[in-house]
N, C-alpha and C positions, 0 to 999 in steps of 0.2 A: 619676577619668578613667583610662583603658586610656593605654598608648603610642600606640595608634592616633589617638586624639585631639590626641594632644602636638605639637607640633614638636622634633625630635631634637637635644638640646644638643651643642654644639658638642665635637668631639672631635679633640685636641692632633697626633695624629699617623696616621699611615699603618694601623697596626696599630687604634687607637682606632676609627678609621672602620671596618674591617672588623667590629672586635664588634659597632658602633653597629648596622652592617648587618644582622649576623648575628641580633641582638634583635627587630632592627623585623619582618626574614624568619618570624623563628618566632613572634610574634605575627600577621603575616600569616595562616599555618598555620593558627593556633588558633584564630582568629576575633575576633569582638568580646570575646564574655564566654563563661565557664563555665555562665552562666545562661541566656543566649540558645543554645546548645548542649543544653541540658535541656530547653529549651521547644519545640526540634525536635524532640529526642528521643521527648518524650512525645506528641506527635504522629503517630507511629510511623513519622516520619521520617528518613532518612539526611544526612547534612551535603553541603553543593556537595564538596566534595573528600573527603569519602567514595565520590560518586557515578563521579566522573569516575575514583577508581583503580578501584572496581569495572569499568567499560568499556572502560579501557586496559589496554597489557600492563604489565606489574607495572615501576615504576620509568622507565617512556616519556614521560610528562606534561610536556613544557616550559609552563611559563606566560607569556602574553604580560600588560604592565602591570599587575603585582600591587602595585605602588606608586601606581595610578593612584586621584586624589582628585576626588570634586566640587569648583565653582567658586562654586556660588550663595550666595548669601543668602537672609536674610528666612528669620521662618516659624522662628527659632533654625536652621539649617540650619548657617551660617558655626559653628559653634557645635559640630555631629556632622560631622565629615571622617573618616572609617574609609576605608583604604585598600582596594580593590579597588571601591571604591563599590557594592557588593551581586552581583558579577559575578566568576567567574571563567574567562578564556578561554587560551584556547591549543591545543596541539598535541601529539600522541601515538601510539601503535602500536597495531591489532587484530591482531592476529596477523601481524606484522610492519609490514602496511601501514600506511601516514600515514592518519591521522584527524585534523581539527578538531574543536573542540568548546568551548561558553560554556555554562557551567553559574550560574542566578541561585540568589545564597547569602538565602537568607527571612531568614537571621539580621541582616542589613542592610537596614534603610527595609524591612521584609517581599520583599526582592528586587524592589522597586520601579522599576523605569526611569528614571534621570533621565539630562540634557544627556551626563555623562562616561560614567554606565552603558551607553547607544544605540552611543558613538565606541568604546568597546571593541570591543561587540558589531559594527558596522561594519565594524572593521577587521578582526578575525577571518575573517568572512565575506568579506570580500577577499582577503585571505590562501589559503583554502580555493579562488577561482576560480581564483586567478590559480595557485596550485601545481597546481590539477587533484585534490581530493582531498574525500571525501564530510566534510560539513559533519553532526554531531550537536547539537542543543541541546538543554539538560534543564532545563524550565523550572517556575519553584515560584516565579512573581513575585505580586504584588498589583496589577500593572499600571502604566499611568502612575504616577509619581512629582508627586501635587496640588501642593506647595511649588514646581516649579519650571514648573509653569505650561505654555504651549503648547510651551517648548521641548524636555518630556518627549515630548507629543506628534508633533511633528514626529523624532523619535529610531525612533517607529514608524515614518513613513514610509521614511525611509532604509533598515531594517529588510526590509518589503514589497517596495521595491524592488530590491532584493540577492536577496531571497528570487525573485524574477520574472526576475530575469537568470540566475540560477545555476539556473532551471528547468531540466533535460535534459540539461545540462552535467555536473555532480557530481550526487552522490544525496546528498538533504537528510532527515534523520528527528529528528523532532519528539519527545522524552521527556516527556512531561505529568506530574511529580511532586508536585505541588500544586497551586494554583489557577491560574486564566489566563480572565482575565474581561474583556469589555471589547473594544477596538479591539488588545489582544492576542492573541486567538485568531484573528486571521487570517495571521499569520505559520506555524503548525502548519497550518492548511489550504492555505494556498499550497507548501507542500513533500510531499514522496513518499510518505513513510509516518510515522503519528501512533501511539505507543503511548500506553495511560494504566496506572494501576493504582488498582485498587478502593479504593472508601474513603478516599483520600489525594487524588487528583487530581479536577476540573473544569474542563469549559471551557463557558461560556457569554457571547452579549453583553450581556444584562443580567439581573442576579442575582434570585433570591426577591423580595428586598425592591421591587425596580422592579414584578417580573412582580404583586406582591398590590396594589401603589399602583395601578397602572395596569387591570388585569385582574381584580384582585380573587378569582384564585386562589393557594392557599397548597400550595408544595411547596416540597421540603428543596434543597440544594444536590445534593446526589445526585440527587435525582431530576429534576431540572432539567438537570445537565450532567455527570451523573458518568460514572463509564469504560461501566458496562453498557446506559447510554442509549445514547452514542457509538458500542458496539458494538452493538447490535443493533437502535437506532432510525431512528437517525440515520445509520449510515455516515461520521461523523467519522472514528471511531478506528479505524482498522484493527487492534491488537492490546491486548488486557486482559489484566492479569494482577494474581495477587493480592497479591505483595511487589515489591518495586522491586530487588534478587537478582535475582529469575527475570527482571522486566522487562528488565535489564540485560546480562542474559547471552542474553537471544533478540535484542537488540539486536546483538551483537556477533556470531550466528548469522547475520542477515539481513545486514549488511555483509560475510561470509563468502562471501555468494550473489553478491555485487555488483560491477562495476567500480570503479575509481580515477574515472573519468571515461565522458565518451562517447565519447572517442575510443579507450579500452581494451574489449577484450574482457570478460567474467566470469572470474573465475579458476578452471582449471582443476583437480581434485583425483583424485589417485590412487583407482581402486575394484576392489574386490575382487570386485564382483560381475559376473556374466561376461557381456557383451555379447551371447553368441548363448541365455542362458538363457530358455530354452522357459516359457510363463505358460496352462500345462496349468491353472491354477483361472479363469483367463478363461473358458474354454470353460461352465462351472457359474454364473460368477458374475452375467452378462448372459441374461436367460431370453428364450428366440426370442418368445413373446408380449410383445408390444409394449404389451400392458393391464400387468403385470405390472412390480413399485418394483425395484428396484436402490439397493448403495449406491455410487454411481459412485467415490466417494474409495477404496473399497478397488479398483476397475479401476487406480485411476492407483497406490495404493502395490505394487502388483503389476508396472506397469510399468518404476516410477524405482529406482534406485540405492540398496538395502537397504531400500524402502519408503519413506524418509523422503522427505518434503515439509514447505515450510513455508507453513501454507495466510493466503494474506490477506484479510481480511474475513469470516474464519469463520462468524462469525453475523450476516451482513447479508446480504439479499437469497441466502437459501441456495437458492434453486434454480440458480445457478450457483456453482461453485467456479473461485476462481482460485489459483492457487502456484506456488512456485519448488522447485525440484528436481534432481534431476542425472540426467542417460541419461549411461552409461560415462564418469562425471567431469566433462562439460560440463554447464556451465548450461542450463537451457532454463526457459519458464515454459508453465503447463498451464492451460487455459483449456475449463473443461466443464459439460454440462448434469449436472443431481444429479436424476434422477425422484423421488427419494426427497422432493422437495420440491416441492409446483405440477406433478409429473408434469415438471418439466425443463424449461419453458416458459420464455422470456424475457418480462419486465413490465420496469417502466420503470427500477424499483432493480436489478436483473439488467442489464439493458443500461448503465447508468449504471457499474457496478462493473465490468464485464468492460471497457469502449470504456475507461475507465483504467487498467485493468492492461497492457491490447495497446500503449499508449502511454507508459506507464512500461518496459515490454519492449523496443521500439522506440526508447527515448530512450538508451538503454544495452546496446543491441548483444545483446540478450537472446533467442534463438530462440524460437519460436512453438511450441507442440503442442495443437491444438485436439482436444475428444473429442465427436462429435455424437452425443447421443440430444435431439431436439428436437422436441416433436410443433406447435410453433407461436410464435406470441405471445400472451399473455393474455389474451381478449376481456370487454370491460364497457364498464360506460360511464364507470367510473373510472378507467379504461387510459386510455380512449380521450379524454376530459376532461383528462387531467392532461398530455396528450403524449406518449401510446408513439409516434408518429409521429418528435417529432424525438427521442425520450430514444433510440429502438432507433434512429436514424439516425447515432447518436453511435457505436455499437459497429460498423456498417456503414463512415464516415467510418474511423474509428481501424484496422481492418483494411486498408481501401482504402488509407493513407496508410503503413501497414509497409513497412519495405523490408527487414528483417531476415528470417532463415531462415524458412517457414510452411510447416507439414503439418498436413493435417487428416482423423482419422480418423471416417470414419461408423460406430459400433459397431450403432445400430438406426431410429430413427426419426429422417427427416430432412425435414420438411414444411414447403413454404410459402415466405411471406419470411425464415423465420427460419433455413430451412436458406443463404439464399444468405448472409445477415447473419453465422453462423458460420463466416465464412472459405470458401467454398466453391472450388472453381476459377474459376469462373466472376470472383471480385474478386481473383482475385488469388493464391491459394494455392499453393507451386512446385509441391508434388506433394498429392496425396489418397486416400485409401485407405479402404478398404471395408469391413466383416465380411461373409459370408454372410447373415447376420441382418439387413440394411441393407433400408429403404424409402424409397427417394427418391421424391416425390412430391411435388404440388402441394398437394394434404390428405388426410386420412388414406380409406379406401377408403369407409366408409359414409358420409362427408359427400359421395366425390365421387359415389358411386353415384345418391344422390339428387340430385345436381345436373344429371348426364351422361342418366341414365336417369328421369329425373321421369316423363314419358308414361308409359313402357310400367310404371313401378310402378303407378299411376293406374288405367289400362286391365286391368291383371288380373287374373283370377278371385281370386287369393290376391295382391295387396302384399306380405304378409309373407316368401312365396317367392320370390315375383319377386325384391324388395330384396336377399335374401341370394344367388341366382343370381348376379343382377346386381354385388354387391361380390366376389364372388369370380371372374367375370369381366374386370373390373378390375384386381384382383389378381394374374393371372395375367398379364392384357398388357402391366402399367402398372408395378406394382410390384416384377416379380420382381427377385432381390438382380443383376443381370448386365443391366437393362436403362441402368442408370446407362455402367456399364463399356466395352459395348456403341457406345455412342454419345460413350464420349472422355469423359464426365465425371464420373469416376475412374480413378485412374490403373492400380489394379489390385483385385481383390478378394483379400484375404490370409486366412490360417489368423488365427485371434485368440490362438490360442498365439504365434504369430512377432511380434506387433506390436511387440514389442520391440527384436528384431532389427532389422528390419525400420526403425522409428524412427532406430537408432544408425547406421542402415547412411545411411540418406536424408540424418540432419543431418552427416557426415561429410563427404560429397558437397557439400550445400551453405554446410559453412565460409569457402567462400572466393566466396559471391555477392556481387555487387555490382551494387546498383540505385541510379540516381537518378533524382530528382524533379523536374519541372519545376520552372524557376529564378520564383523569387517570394519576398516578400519574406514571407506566410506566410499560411496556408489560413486560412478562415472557417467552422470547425467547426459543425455544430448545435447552438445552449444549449437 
């Protein structure tokens, strides 16, 4: 037996009790056993409190209940009491700021959940509402804890429900470093952002073995629910990486980008790079034909703050990109079409991923910077079956309901419903801005051509003349870049070297907006 298992003999005096202390603490430290420590190891995994000094600042870590024990029985359990009960929570610094954070130690019951493991995690995350401060979890459990029956499970509930109150209040981000199966992985999806990393973590609700009994197919635990399904099937995981290092240090990047709370701004950061600098490789990088790919992610590291961005949802639904970033030190998030993928078109994963980032933007005082090249929505009958109706009503809903700072720039193609769903002025936008390259339109010229002009295509000696007269008739009345402008809806048409400027200058102006929302107790989103 460990000390952890013992009950602590009795000690004579004042000083006695401090060593006794001092023993019990550093066996805490150390965990259960040497063995159990090797058996993470070999796993290519890091220890709960290797994890948590990796993401605080060096020497920050308070622990809350590191002497805290199960109560049950049955099952020999009365029998294994190791102190922290497979949990370790508390409190610490990212770069100065307060962080929360419970990290499940595997080394314990597999990081299992039971009755006293849940009251930890509980109160942590009370802790984190009521101070006002973003809530980390890094989780590497095995799920319910079987020996103690439904009061493991009701431990998630509590859990779920913490997790739904502290929505939009604090920023909540989910560390997937092992497994997370079961009525557990809905705690990582009820919060803001879910990393994993390769190889070591999964999350799924029920495993291989269910999925062969039941369905009578056979795949791996990877391939089931591992970090690169998440990321690029599924849309779980917002960010994969290949060591728990890297994971861990992008984690402390993204809290970087973030407020304390919702009632704080982003924090601001000193830049070097110059507010009125001219983005002369714009002009090159967007080509005036509108047939013609772009890679929209080099437009936006052209515009932000040394280039850097930090993109979320990288590989899911990539015909839109969404990030956070910095114009002259302030936060903003960037929300744009990528032609480079589906030609830039919103579909139903496109609308799903963008209508939550404008609302994770929005829950946290986060300005808006929308980029349009947008020649529609998807058409099929698999769009149109599966719900682009309400999924693109969700991205529509989620901008209509912003009240944070919003500019939207037209770079080139802007048609349809999908131009007004891109933030347009028309829902709501303060300001919007233009290229000369810009087509605002209903749909693009050869579809309207033959819609507007069918007869007299019909009727003529040559169709194939007629049709091209005809679109570029069109084009001239309909599409020219100044007939948006013209008419009040946009606010101006800029150089696309200045959009920069131009950008810092607009969201400076509207730092200090303030909008409210009709009093209710709360809106009824499209699912």
């Amino acid at each position: 037996m460990t000390l952890l298992d013992e009950t602590p003999p009795e000690a004579s005096d004042a000083r006695g009790r401090v060593a006794e202390l001092r023993a019990i603490r550093e066996q805490v430290r150390r965990g259960p056993s040497d063995r159990a420590t090797e058996a993470q190891k070999a796993k290519g995994k890091l220890t709960a409190r290797e994890r948590i000094d990796l993401l605080l600042d060096e020497g920050s870590f308070n622990e809350v209940e590191p002497l805290r024990r199960h109560r049950a029985t049955g099952f020999g359990l009365e029998a294994k009491r190791p102190y922290t009960d497979g949990v370790i929570t508390g409190w610490g610094t990212v770069e100065g700021r307060t962080v929360f954070v419970y990290a499940h130690d595997f080394r314990i019951f597999g990081g299992a959940l039971g009755e006293a493991h849940a009251t930890k995690i509980h109160k942590i995350m009370d802790m984190a509402i009521a101070a006002g401060a973003p809530l980390v979890s890094l989780n590497d459990g095995a799920g319910a804890r079987i020996q103690e029956g439904v009061s493991a499970l009701a431990g998630y509930g509590g859990i779920f429900q913490r997790n739904t109150r502290a929505s939009g209040v604090i920023p909540q981000i989910s560390v997937m470093l092992g497994p997370c199966a079961g009525g557990a992985a809905y705690s990582p999806a009820l919060t803001d952002f879910v990393f994993m990393v390769r190889e070591t973590s999964q999350m799924f609700i029920t495993g291989p073995d269910v999925v062969r009994a039941v369905t009578g197919e056979e795949i791996s635990q990877n391939g089931l629910g591992g970090a690169d399904v998440h990321a690029e099937t599924s849309g779980v995981c917002h960010f994969a990486y290949d060591d728990e290092e890297t994971c861990l240090h992008e984690v402390r990047y993204l809290l970087s980008l973030l407020p304390q709370n919702n009632r704080e701004n982003p924090p601001a950061a000193h830049s070097d790079d110059p507010a009125g600098r001219r983005g002369e490789a714009l002009l090159d990088l967007v080509p005036a034909d509108g047939n013609r790919p772009y890679d929209m992610r080099k437009v936006i590291e052209e515009l932000v703050d040394d280039g850097e961005l930090l993109e979320v949802h990288e590989r899911w639904a990539t015909n839109v990109i969404v990030a956070l970033a910095r114009l002259d030190g302030q936060v903003v998030g960037v929300i744009a079409n990528q032609p480079q993928s589906l030609a830039g078109v919103l579909d139903i994963e496109a609308s799903e991923k963008a209508a939550r980032f404008v609302q994770m933007c929005d829950a946290f005082n986060i300005p808006l910077v929308t980029l349009l090249d947008v020649p529609g929505f998807l058409p099929g009958v698999a769009q149109e079956h599966g719900g682009i109706i309400r999924h693109g009503a969700k991205l529509l809903y989620a901008y209509c309901n912003a009240t944070v700072p919003r500019i939207s720039v037209i770079l080139r193609k802007a048609y349809g419903g999908a131009y007004i769903v891109m933030d347009s002025q028309s829902i709501g936008a303060d300001l919007t801005y233009a290229w000369p390259t810009n087509e605002i339109a209903v749909m693009g010229a050869e579809g309207a051509a033959n819609v507007v002009f069918r007869k007299q295509i019909a009727d003529a000696e040559d169709p194939e003349a007629m049709r091209a007269a005809m679109v570029k008739e069109y084009k001239a009345e309909l599409m020219h870049p100044y007939y948006a402008a013209e008419r009040g809806l946009v606010d101006d048409v800029i150089d696309p070297a200045e959009t920069r400027e131009v950008l810092i200058r607009s969201l400076a102006m509207l730092r200090t907006k303030h909008a409210d929302l009709p009093s209710r107790k709360h809106g009824n989103p499209p699912q």
